[in-house]
N, CA, C and O of each residue as an XYZ file, in Angstrom:
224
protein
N     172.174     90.303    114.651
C     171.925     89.184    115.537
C     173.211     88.396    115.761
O     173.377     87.792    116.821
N     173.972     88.387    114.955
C     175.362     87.175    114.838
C     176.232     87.785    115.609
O     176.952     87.220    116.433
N     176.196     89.131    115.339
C     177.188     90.257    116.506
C     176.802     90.417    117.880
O     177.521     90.903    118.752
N     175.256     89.845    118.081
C     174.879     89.996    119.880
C     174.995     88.477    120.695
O     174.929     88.291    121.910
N     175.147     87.689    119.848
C     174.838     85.847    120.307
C     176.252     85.338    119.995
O     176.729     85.456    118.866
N     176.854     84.820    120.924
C     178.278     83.910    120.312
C     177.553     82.431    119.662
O     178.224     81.491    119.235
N     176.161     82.467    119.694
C     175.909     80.675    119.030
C     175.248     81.207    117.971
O     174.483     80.320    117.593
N     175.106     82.283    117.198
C     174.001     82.849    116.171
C     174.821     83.215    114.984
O     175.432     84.283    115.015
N     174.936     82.077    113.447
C     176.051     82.233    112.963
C     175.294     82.034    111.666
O     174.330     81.270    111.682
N     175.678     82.721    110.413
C     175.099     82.320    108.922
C     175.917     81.550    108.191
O     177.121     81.742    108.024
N     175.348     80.789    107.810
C     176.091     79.484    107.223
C     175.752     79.682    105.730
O     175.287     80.727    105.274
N     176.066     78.437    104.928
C     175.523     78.661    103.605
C     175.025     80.023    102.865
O     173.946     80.350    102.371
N     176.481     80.776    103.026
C     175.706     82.384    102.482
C     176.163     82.454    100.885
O     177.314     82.400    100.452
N     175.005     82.583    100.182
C     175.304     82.935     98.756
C     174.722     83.834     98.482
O     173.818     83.823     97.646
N     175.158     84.991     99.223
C     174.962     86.448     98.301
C     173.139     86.461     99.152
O     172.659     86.495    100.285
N     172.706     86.412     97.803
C     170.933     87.029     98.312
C     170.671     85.705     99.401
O     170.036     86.316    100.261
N     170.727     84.764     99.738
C     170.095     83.524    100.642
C     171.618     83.374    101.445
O     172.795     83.404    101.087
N     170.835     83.183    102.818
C     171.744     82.647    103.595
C     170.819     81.644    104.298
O     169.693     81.315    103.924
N     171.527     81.187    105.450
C     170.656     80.705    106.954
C     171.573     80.651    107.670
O     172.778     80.403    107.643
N     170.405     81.071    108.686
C     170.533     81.655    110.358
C     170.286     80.130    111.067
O     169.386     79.302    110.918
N     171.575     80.150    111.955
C     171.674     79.062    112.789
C     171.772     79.409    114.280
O     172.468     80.364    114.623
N     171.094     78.664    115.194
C     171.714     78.627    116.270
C     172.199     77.271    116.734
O     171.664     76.355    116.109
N     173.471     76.713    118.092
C     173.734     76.020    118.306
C     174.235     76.251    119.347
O     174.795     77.275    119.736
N     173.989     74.958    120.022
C     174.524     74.815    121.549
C     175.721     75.470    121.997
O     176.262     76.294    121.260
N     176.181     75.201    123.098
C     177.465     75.680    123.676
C     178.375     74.030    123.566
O     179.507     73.724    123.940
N     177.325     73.254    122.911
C     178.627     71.783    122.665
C     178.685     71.934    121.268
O     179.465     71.235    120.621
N     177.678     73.079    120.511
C     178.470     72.981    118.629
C     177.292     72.028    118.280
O     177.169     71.820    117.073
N     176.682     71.603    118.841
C     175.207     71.096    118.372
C     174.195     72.121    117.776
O     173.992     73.116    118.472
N     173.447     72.014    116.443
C     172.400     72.283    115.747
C     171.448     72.559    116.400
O     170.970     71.458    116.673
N     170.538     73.670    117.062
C     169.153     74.092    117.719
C     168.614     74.314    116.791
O     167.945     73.301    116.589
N     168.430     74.996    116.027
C     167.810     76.129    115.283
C     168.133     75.913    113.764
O     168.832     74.908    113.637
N     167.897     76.431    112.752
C     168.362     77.112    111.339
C     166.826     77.041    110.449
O     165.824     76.361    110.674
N     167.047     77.790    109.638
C     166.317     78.451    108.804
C     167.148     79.619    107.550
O     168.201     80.244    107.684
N     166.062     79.570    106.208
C     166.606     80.326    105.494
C     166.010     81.368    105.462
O     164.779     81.384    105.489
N     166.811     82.576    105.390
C     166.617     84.056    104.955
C     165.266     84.604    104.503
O     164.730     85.659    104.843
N     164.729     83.441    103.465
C     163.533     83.646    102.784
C     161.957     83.097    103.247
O     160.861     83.150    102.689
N     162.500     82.474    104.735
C     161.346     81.278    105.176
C     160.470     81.867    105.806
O     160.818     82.559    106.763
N     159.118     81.766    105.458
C     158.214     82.762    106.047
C     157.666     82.259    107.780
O     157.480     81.131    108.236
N     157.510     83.806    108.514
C     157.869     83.157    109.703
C     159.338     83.253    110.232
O     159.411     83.331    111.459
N     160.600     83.264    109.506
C     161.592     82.647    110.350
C     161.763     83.755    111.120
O     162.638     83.438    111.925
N     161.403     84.947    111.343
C     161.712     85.664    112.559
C     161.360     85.075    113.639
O     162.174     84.687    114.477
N     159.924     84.925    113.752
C     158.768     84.156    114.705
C     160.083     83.373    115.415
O     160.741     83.716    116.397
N     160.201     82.314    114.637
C     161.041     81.356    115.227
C     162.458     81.190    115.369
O     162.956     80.156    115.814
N     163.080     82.135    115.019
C     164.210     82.812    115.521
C     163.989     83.975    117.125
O     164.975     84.381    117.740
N     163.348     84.130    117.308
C     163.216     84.913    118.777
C     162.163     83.823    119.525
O     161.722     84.170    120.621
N     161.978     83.249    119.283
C     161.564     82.029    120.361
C     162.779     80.999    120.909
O     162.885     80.555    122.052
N     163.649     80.755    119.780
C     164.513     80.313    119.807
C     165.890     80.950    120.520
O     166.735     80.204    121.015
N     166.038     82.506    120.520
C     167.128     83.148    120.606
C     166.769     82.671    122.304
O     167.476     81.887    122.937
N     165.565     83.316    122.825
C     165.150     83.540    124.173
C     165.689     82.219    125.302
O     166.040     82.377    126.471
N     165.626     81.067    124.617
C     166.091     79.435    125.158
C     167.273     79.169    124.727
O     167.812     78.334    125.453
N     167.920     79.507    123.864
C     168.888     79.345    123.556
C     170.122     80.059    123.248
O     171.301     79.706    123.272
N     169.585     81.077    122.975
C     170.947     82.111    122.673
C     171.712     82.821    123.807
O     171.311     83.504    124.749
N     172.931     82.444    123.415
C     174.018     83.072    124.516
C     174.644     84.197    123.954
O     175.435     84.228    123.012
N     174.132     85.263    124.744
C     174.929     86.353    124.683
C     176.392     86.420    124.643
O     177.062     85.537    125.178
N     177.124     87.785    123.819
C     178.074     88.000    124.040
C     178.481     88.786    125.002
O     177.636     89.655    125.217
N     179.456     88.871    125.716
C     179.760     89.896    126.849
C     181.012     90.918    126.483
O     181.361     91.780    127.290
C-alpha cells in the first residue's frame, strides 16, 4: 500500500506493530490506525478511495 499512495506511510514501526497513516497533500493527518486494530482494513480502503493519491 505505501509503494502505490505517495500519502500512505507507516509510522511508529516497532518490529511486530506499526500504523498505517494517511495524510493530505498539505501533510495533514486523515487516517491512522494500528496493524492490530480490528477492522482497520475496512477503514483503510474507505479511506484510501477519498483520499489516497496515487503514485505515477
Amino acid at each position: 500500500v505505501t509503494t502505490a499512495y505517495r500519502n500512505v506511510l507507516i509510522e511508529d514501526d516497532q518490529g511486530t506493530h506499526f500504523r498505517l497513516v494517511i495524510r493530505n497533500a498539505e501533510g495533514q493527518l486523515r487516517w491512522r490506525c494500528w496493524n492490530f486494530e480490528p477492522d482497520a482494513g475496512k477503514q483503510l480502503n474507505s479511506y484510501l478511495a477519498s483520499e489516497g493519491i496515487l503514485r505515477q
